[in-house]
N, C-alpha and C positions, 0 to 999 in steps of 0.2 A: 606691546602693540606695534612697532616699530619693527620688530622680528618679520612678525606677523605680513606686516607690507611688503618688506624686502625681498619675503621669497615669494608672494605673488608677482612680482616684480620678476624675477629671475624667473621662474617659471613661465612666465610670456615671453622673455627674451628668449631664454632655450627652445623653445617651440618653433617663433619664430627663424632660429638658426638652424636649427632641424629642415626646415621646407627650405629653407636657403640650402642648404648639402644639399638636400634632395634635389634639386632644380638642378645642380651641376653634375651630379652623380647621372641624371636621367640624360644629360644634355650629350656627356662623355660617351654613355652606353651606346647612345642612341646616334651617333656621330658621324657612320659611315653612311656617305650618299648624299650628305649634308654641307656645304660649303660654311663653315665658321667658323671667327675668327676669336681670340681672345678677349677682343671685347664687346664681343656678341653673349659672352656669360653676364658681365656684368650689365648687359644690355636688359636681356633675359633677368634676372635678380633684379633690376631698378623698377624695372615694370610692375613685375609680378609681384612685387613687395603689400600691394596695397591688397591684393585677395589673401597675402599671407597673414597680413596683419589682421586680417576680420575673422580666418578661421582660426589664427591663435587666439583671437578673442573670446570663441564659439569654446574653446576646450578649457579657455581661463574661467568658464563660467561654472563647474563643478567645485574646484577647487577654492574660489571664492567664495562660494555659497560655505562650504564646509568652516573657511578658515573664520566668517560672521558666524557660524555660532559655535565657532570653541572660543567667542567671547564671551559665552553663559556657562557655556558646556565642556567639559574633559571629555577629548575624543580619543580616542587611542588612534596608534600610528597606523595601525592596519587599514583605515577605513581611507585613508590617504593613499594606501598600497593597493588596495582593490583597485582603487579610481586606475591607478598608474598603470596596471595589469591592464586595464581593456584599452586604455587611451594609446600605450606602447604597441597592443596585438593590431587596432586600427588603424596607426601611422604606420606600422608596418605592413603591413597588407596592403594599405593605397601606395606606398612609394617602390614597393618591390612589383605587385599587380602592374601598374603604370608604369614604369620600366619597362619592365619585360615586353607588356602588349602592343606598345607602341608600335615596335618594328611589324607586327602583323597586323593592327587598325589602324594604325596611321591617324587616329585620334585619340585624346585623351579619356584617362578613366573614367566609364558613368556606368550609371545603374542596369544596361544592356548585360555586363560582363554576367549579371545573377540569374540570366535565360538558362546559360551555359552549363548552371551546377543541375540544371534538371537532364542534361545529358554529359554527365561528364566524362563518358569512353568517347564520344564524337569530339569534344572539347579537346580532348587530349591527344587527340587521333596525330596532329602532325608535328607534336613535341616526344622526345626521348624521356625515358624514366632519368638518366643522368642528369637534361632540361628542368626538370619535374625537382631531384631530389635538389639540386641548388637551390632553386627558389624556394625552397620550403626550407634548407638552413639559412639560405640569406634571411627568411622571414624569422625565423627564433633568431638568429644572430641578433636583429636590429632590434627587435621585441627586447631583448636583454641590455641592449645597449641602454634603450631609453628609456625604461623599466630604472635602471643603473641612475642614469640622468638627474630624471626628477625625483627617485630617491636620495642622491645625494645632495641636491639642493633642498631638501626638508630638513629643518632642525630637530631636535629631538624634541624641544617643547612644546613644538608646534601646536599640538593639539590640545594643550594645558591652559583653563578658563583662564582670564584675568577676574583678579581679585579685588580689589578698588570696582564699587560701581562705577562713581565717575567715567572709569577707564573704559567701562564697559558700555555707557552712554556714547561717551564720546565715537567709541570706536564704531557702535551702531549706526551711530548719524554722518560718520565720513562713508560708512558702508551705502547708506540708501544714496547720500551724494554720488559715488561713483557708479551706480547703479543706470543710469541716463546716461553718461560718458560710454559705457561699455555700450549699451544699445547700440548710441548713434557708433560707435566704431566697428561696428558689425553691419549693419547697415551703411557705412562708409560715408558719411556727413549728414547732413539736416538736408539737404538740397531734394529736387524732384526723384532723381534717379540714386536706388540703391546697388549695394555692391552686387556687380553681374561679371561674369565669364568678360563679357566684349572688351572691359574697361583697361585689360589689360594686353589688346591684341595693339602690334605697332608697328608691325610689320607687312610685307610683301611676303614675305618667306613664312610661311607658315610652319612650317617648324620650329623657329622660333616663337609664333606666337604660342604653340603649344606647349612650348617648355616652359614659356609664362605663369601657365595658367595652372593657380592650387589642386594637384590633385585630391583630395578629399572635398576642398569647394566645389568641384567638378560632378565629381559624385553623387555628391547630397544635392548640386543644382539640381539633378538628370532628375532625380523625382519630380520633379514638377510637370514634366512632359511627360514620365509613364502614369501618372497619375491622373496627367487629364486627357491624353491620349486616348478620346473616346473614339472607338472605332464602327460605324455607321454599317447596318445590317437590314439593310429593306428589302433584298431582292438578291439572288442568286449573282455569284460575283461574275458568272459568265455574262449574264444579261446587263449587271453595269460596263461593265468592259464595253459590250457590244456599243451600247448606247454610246460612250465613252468616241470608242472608234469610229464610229459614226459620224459624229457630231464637232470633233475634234483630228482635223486631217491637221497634220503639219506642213502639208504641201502645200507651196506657190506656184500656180497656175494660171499663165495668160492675166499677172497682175494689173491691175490697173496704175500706170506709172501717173503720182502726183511729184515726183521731183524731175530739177533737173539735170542733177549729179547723183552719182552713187558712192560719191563718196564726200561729204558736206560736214564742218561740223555741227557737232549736235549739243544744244540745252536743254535737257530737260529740267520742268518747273514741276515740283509737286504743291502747288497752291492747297495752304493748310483749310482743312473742311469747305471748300469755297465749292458748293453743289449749285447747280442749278437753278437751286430756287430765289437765288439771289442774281442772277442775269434776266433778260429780259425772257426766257423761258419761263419763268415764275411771274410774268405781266411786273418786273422791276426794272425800267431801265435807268434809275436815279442811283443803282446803287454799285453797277457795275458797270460803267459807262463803255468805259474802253474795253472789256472783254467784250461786249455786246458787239461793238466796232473790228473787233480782229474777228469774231463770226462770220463777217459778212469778207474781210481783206483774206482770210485765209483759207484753211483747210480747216473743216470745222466738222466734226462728228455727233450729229445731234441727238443723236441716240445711245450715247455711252452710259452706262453703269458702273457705279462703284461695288467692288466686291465684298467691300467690309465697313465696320464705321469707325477704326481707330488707325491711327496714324503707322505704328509698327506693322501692320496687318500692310496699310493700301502702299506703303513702302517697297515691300516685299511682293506682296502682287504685282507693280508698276514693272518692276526690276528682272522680278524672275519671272512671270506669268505662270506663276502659281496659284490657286484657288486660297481664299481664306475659309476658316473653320469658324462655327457657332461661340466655342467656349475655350479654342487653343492657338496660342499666338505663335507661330512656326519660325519669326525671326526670335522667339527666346528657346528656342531645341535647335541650341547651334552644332549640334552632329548631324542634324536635317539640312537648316539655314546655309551651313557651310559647304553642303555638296549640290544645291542648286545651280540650275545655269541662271547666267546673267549677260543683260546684255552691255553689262561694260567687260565683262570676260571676253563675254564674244566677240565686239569690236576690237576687245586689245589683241586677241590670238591671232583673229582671220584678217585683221585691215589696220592693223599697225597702230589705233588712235591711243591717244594719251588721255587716260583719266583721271579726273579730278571730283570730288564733292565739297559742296558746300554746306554747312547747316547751323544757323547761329545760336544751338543750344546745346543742350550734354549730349555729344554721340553717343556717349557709354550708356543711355537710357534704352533697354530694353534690350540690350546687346546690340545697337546696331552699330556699332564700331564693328565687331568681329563680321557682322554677314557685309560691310561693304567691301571691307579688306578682305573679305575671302573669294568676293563676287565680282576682283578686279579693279576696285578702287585706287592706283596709286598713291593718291596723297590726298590728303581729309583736312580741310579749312573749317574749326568750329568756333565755340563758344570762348575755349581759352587761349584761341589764338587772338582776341582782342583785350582792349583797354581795360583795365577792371569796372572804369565807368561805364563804356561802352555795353561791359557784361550785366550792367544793371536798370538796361533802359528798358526792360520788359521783364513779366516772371518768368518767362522760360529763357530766358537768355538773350542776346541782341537784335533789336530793335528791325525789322524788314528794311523800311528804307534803309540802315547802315549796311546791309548784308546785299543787299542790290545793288549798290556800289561795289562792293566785294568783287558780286558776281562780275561786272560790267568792265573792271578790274582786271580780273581774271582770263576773259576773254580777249584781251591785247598781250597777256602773258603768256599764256597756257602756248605749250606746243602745238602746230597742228600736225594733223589733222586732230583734232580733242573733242572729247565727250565731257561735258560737267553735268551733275547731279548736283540739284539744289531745292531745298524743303524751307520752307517759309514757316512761319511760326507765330507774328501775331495776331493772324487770326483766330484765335482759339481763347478761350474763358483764361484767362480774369478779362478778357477784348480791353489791356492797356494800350494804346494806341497815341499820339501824339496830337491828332486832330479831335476834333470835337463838328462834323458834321451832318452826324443824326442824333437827335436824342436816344434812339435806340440805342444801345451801346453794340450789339451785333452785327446790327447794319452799319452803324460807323466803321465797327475794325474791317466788315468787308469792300467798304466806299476806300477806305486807307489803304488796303492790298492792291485795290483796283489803281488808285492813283500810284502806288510802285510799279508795280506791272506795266503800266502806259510809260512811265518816266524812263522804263528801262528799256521799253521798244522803243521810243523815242530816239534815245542816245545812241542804242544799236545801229539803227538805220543810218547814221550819221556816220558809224562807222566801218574801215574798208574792209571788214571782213563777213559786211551782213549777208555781200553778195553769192557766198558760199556757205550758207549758215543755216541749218534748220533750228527752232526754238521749237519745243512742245510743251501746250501749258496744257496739266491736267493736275486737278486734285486729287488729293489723298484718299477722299470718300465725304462724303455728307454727309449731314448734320440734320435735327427737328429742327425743325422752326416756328414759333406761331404753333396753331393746330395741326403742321405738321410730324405724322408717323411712319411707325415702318406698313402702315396699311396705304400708303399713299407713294405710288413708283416715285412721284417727284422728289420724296427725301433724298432717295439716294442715286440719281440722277445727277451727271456732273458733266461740264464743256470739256472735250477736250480740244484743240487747236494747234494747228502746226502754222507756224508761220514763217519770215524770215527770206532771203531771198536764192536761197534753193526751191522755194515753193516754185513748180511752174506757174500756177495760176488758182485763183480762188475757185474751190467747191465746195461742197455739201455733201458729208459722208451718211446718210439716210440709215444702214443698214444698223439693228439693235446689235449694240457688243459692249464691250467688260475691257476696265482698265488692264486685267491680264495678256487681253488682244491686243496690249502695245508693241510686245518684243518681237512676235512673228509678224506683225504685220510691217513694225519699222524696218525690220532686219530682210521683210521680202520687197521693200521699194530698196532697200542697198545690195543686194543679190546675195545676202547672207546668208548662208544655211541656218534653219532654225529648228532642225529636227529634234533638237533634245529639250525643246518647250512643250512639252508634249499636252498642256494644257490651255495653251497659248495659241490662238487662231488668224490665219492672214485675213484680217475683214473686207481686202482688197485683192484676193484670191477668185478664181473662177470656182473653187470647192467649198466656197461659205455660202453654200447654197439655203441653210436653215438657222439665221441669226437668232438669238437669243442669250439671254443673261443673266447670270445666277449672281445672288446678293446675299450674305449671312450675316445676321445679326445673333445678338443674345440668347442662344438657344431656339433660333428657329434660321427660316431664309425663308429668299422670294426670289423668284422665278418671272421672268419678262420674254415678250418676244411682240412683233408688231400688232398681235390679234387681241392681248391683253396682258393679265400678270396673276399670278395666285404666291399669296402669303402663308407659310405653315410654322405654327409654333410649335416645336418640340415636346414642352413642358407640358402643357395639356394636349399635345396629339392630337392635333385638328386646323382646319382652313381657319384663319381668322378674316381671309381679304383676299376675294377674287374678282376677276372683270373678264370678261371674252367667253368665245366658245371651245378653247382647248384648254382649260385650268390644269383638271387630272393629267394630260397628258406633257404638261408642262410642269407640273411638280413631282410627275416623273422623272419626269430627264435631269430635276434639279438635284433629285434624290438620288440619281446614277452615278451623276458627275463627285458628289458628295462623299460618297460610299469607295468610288475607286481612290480619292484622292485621299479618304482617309486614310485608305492601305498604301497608297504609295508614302505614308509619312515615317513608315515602318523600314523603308528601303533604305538605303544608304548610298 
C-alpha cells in the first residue's frame, strides 16, 4: 500500500515539474522583444504554480483511479503504459504547440489552433518544412522523455492486488478520503471562485502573464467559449452591420460639455445590483436616500439601462462598452476580454492618468484579474490585500463600509491625474450587512450601500481634491425585486450619476442609453478619441440622434427606447412583453446589434 502512495506522489510531483520546465523553456524561446529579468522566471513559476497544480491534478486522476483498483485487481504494467503514451503525446503537443505559436499569436494555446487543421497548407503557408520538421522531433523527443519519466517512476508491482483484505479495506477508504481533496484541488479551494486563467495574471507585462498561465489548462479552458459561442443568425450580416452603423456612430459632435476640466480625476462606482427600482424611480425614497439626493446635485441620466444581470458581464460592459450576450460571459474568453479597448487603457496611453481598482472580493472570480490587467489596470487593491478578519466580514469577501474607506484612502494616495475602479459587493445575496434597518433583508443591504455611498461623498467634499474630481456612480445591472421581471423595463433600469466638483452644474440626461454608453460618452466630454468602442455611443453627441437600449438576459433580451420596450425569449421564439408603437422595429435593431456583436466575438 505504501508503494502504491509513494508513486502517486511522485507522479504529481513530476508533472508538476514538467510544466515548471515548460514555463522556462517557453519564457527563453520566446525572449526576444521581451524585457526580463531573472527573476521574472521565478516570478513567472510562483504565479503559475497554482493552475499547474490543478492540472497536475486533472492527469493524477487516471492514474489513481487505476492504482484503487489493483487493490482487488492484478493489472498489468501495460495498462499503466497506455495511460503514459497519450498523457506524454499531450503534454507534448501543448508545450511544443505553445511555444512555437506564441511568437505569431501572441496568446496562449486554446482550442482556436484546431480551425487550422481543417486548412493545413494555409496553416503552414508562412513556416518552412525545416520549421515544420523540428517541431515534430521536438514533439517525439519530449513524447519519449516523459513516456521515460513516468515509466520510470512505476514500480514493477505496481499493478499487483493486495492480499490481506483488511489491506484492501483500508486502502479503499483512504481512497474515497482523498477523493474530495483532489476535487477541491482542481477546483482550487472551497471558496466562491474556481481555478480560472485570471488568477494567475500579475503583471503589467503581459508577457509575463502569458508564461504564467498552464498551457494545456488554457486549452481545455477555451472550450468553454467555443462551445457556447452561440453565434446569432436573424438577418443578412449586411443588413446588421448596416443597422449597426447606423445606430452606433463613434463620433463626437458639437458635444454637449457637462465638465469643467478635461482633464479631472475620475471614480468610478460600480454599485453591486443597485437598479432603480430601489431609488425613488421605483416610488422608494426610504431606501436610497442619498442617491435619490445626488439625482437632483448632479448629472443624473435617467434613462440608463443595464446591459446584462450578472456582475462579470456589467463589468465588462461599463469598462469596454461592449454588448453582453444571452448565455456567454465575454470577461471568461480572455483571448476576447483581453483585446478589448478600455477606458483605463485609453486614459493611461492618451492623457497620462494612473490606474488603480478596487474590489473587496476574489478578483480571480471569473477571470477578472486577467481582463483588468489587460484593460490597463496598474495595481489591483482586493480581498487578500486585508486583515484575515477583515476578509470575513461578508461571504464574498470585505465588508463595503471597510473598502470605502479604502477607496477614500486611495484617493489622497493615488497619483494624479488617477482613474480608480471600484465594485461594491454587499449588496448582493446572502444581503449580510452590518445594519439591521429593514426587515427586508434586500432593502436593508441597499439602505446600507446607500449610507456608504453618502459617507463617502460626504468625506470627499471635505477633501482638496474634490474640486477636480469626477465620481460616477452606476451599477452593475439589476436585479427582480418583489413582482418584479425581465417583462418589466424597471428591472433593469439603473441611476447613473456623475458628480464631484468637475461637474459644471446639475442636469438631467433624458436621453434612453446603456451602461456600454459610458466610455464614449466620458471619453467625448475629455476630448478622448473613442473610435475603437465601436459599440459604445456619445449620449451627449449631436449624432445620438435615435437613443435606445438593448438588455440580454437568460436566453432572451429587451429592447427600449422612449416610445416603449419589447421583450423576446429565445427559447420558445416569441414576444413575451411589449408596450409602444414600434415593438418589431425595435426588436429589430436589438436583433442586429446582437447578431454583429456575436461575430465581432470571433475577431481578435
Amino acid at each position: 500500500m505504501k508503494e502504491k502512495v509513494i508513486y502517486l506522489l511522485k507522479f504529481y510531483l513530476a508533472t508538476v515539474l514538467l510544466f515548471v520546465v515548460a514555463k522556462v523553456v517557453f519564457m527563453f524561446y520566446n525572449r526576444v522583444g521581451h524585457n526580463i529579468s531573472f527573476s521574472d522566471y521565478w516570478q513567472v513559476i510562483q504565479h503559475g504554480l497554482s493552475l499547474d497544480l490543478s492540472m497536475s491534478l486533472y492527469l493524477l486522476s487516471a492514474p489513481f483511479l487505476l492504482v484503487v483498483a489493483s487493490l482487488w485487481l492484478h493489472l498489468p504494467r501495460w495498462i499503466f503504459r497506455v495511460y503514459y503514451v497519450v498523457a506524454a503525446i499531450l503534454l507534448s503537443l501543448a508545450f511544443v504547440a505553445d511555444t512555437s505559436l506564441y511568437e505569431f499569436w501572441q496568446f496562449k494555446l486554446d482550442a482556436s489552433c484546431l480551425s487550422y487543421l481543417e486548412t493545413p497548407t494555409e496553416a503552414m503557408a508562412s513556416v518552412s518544412i525545416g520549421y515544420i520538421l523540428v517541431r515534430l522531433l521536438s514533439i517525439i523527443a519530449c513524447s519519449f522523455f516523459i513516456y521515460w519519466l513516468y515509466d520510470k517512476l512505476t514500480p514493477l508491482s505496481l499493478g499487483v492486488k493486495l492480499k490481506a483484505n483488511s489491506h484492501k479495506l483500508i486502502g479503499s477508504v483512504v481512497a474515497l478520503l482523498l477523493i474530495p481533496l483532489i476535487v477541491i484541488g482542481i477546483r482550487g479551494g472551497i471558496g466562491e471562485s474556481t481555478t480560472n486563467i485570471g488568477q494567475v495574471y500579475y503583471s503589467q507585462n503581459q508577457f509575463l502573464n502569458h508564461s504564467a498561465v498552464n498551457p494545456m489548462f488554457s486549452f481545455f479552458a477555451s472550450f468553454e467559449r467555443t462551445a457556447t459561442n452561440i453565434v446569432y443568425d436573424f438577418m443578412d450580416d449586411a443588413e446588421s452591420q448596416r443597422v449597426v452603423g447606423e445606430y452606433y456612430n463613434t463620433q463626437s459632435i458639437g458635444i454637449d460639455t457637462l465638465l469643467t476640466t478635461q482633464h479631472p480625476n475620475i471614480i468610478v462606482i460600480l454599485l453591486e445590483s443597485c437598479g432603480s427600482v430601489f431609488t425613488e424611480v421605483g416610488d422608494r425614497k426610504d431606501v436610497t436616500p442619498n442617491l435619490n439626493r445626488f439625482m437632483r446635485e448632479g448629472i443624473y441620466f435617467s434613462n440608463c439601462y443595464g446591459n446584462t444581470w450578472r456582475t462579470d458581464r456589467g463589468t465588462l460592459c461599463t469598462w469596454s462598452g461592449y454588448p453582453s450576450f444571452p448565455t456567454m460571459s465575454v470577461m471568461k474568453m480572455p483571448a476576447k476580454s483581453r483585446s478589448l479597448s478600455n477606458m483605463a487603457k485609453s486614459l493611461q496611453e492618451e492623457r497620462g492618468y494612473h490606474t488603480y481598482y478596487l474590489y473587496g472580493g476574489d478578483i480571480n472570480f471569473t477571470n477578472m484579474r486577467s481582463y483588468l490587467i489587460a484593460g490597463g489596470f496598474s495595481s489591483l487593491h482586493w480581498m487578500k490585500d486585508y486583515s484575515k478578519a477583515e476578509q470575513q466580514t461578508a461571504r464574498w469577501g470585505v465588508r463595503d463600509d471597510i473598502t470605502f474607506k479604502t477607496l477614500f484612502s486611495m484617493t489622497s494616495s493615488a497619483t494624479q491625474p488617477f482613474l480608480i475602479g471600484y465594485s461594491t459587493l454587499s449588496s448582493h445575496e446572502p444581503w449580510d450587512v452590518p445594519i439591521q434597518h429593514f426587515e427586508d433583508e434586500k432593502l436593508n443591504a441597499f439602505y446600507y450601500l446607500d449610507q456608504c455611498v453618502g459617507d463617502f461623498i460626504r468625506d470627499m467634499k471635505k477633501s482638496p481634491i474634490w474640486k477636480n474630481t469626477l465620481i460616477i456612480l452606476l451599477p452593475d445591472h439589476g436585479i427582480p425585486y418583489g413582482e418584479l421581471t425581465e417583462t418589466d423595463p424597471l428591472k433593469n433600469q439603473i441611476p447613473m450619476i456623475w458628480l464631484g466638483g468637475a461637474v459644471k452644474e446639475p442636469r438631467k440626461i433624458a436621453a434612453v442609453c446603456n451602461q456600454t454608453d459610458l466610455p464614449a460618452t466620458l471619453l467625448g466630454q475629455l476630448g478622448v478619441n473613442h473610435d475603437s468602442f465601436t459599440f459604445s455611443r456619445d449620449v451627449l453627441s449631436q449624432t445620438y440622434t435615435q437613443p435606445f437600449a438593448v438588455n440580454t438576459f437568460d436566453d432572451g433580451i429587451s429592447v427600449y427606447d422612449s416610445t416603449g420596450f419589447v421583450t423576446f425569449d429565445f427559447i420558445s421564439n416569441r414576444v413575451v412583453a411589449s408596450h409602444g408603437p414600434n415593438t418589431q422595429s425595435l426588436l429589430q435593431r436589438g436583433k442586429a446589434v446582437l447578431q454583429a456583436a456575436s461575430k465581432d466575438l470571433d475577431k481578435r
